[in-house]
C-alpha positions as CSV (number, residue, x, y, z in Angstrom):
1,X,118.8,76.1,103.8
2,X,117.3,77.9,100.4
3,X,114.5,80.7,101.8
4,X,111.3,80.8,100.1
5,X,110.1,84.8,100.1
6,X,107.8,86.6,98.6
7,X,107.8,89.6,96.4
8,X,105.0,91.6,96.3
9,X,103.3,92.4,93.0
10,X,99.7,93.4,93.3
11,X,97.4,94.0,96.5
12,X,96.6,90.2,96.3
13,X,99.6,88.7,94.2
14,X,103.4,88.2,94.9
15,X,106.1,86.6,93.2
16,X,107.8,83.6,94.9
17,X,111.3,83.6,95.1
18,X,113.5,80.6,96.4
19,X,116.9,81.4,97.0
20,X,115.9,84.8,95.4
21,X,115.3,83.3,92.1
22,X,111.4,83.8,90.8
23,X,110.0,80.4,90.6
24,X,106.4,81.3,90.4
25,X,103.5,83.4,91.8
26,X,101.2,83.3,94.4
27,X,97.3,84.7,94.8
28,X,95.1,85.1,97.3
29,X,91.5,84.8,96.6
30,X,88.4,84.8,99.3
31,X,86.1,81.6,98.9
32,X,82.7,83.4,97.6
33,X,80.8,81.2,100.0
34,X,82.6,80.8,103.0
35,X,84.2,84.3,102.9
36,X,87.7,82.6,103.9
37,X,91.0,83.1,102.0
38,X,92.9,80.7,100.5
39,X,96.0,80.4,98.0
40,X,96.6,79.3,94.7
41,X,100.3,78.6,94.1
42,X,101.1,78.7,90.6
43,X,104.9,77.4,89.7
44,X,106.7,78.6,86.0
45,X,107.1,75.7,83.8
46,X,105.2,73.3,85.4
47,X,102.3,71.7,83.5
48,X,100.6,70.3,86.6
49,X,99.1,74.0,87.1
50,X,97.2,76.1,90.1
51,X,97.8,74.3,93.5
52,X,95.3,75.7,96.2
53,X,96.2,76.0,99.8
54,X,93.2,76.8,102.3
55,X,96.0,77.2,105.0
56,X,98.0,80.2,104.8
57,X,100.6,78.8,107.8
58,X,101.2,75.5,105.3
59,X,102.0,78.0,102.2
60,X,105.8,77.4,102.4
61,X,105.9,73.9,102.9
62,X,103.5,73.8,99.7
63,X,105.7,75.7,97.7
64,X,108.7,73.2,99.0
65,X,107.3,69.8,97.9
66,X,105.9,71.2,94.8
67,X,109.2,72.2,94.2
68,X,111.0,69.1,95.2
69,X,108.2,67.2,92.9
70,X,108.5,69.8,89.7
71,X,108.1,67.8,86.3
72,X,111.3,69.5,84.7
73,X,113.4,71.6,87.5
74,X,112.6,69.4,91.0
75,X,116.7,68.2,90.7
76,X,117.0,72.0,91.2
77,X,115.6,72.1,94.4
């Protein structure tokens, strides 16, 4: 099975990587009003745009059905 990893880029930004191909990036922010993290998952080529996550343990699976659904490379994955 295809890994999903994460290259590090910034001291809140990575690169995603499937399979060690890029395939998008990845941000943390902290919610100004709760003070919690979450994730905005950002894909290349795919005119849907930013997908937030408010749960970093459900970050790869995410990343895996955005994949799966992507407008112009989902037969990829």
């Amino acid at each position: 099975m295809p890994r999903i990893t994460f290259q590090k880029t910034g001291e809140d930004e990575a690169t995603i990587r499937y399979d060690d191909e890029a395939v998008g990036d990845l941000y943390r922010h902290e919610d100004p009003i709760t003070g919690k993290p979450f994730y905005l998952i950002l894909l290349s080529e795919d005119w849907r745009g930013w997908l937030r996550c408010n749960d970093r343990s459900k970050v790869h699976d995410q990343i895996r059905l955005r994949l799966a659904s992507h407008p112009t490379l989902g037969w990829k994955y």
